[in-house]
C-alpha positions in Angstrom: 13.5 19.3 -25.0 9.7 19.3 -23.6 9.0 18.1 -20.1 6.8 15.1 -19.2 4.9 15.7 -16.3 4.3 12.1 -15.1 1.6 12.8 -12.4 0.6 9.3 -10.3 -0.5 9.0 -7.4 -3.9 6.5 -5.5 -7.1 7.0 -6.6 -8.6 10.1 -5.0 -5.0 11.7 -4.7 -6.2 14.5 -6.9 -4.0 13.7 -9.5 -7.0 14.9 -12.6 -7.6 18.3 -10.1 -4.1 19.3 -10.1 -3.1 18.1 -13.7 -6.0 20.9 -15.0 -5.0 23.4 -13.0 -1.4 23.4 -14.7 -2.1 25.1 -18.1 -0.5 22.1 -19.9 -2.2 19.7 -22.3 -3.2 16.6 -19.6 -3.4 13.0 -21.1 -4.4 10.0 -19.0 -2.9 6.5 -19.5 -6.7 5.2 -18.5 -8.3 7.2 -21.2 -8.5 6.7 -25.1 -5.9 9.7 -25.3 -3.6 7.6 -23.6 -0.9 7.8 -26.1 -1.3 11.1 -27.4 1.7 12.7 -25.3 4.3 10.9 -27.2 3.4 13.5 -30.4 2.9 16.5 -27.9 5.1 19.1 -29.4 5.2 20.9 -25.7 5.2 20.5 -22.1 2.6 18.4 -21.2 1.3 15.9 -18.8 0.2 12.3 -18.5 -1.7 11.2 -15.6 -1.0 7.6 -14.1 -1.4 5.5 -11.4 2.1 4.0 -10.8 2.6 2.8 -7.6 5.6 0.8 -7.7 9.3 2.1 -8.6 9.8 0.0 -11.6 6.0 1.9 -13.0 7.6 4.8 -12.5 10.9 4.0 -14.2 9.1 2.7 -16.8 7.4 5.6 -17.9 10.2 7.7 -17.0 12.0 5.7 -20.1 9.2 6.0 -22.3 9.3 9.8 -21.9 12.9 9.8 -22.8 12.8 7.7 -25.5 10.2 9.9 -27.0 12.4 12.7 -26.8 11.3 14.3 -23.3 12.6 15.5 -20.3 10.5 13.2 -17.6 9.5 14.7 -14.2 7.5 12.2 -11.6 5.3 14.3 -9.6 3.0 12.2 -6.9 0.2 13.1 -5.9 0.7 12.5 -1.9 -2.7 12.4 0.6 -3.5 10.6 3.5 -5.0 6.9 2.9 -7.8 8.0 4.3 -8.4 10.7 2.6 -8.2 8.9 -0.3 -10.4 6.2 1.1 -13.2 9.2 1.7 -12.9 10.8 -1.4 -13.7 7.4 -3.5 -16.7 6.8 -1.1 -18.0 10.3 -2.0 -17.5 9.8 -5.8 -19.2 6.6 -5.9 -22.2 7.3 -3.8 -24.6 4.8 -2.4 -23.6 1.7 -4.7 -21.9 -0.6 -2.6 -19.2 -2.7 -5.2 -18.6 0.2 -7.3 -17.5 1.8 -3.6 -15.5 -1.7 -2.1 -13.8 -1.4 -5.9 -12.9 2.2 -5.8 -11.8 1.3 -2.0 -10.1 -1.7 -3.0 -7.8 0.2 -5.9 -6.9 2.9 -3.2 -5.9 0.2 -0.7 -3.5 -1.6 -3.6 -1.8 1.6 -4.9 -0.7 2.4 -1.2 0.3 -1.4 -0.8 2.6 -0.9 -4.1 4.0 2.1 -3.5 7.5 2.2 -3.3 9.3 5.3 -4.2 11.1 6.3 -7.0 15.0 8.2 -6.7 13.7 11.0 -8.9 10.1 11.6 -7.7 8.7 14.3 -6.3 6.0 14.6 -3.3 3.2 17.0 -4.1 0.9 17.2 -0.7 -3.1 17.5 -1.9 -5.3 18.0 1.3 
């Protein structure tokens, strides 16, 4: 049975950085790919935001309904880390920052964790 990485985590966790560095075919639930891991014949990993417990559970069943073994990694930094990261990313134009800024404060406001995650610490 393959493994599905479900990688979440805020914006500017590093959740894209560390999914590419794993050697695994990386799919992201925000992209147009987004549904491409349900035919991946290996290991592989989809990238999502999921804050909340029942996100998490819900992709967890997804993954087993398509026949694979789920795995929640997330993607654990600092708010303000986070907060810094999205401010380099979107430069000097002001709403696309307060957005980015905005998305990273409502992820940490709807986390809640998940019995079967696992903390991966990104500095």
């Amino acid at each position: 049975m393959p493994t599905l990485y479900i990688v979440t985590g805020p914006p500017g966790s590093g959740k894209t950085t560390y999914s590419t560095q794993q050697d695994l075919p990386v799919f992201d639930h925000d992209l147009e790919n987004k549904h491409d891991w349900q035919q991946c014949p290996t290991d592989c990993i989809l990238n999502t935001a999921a804050p909340s417990r029942e996100n998490k559970e819900y992709w967890r069943a997804k993954a087993i309904s398509h026949g694979f073994q789920p795995v929640v990694l997330v993607m654990w930094v600092p708010r303000m880390v986070a907060l810094q990261r999205m401010q380099q990313r979107s430069g000097r134009v002001k709403t696309q920052r307060n957005n980015l800024s905005k998305g990273v404060e409502r992820w940490y406001r709807e986390y809640s964790p998940h019995r079967e995650e696992r903390r991966v610490h990104s500095s």
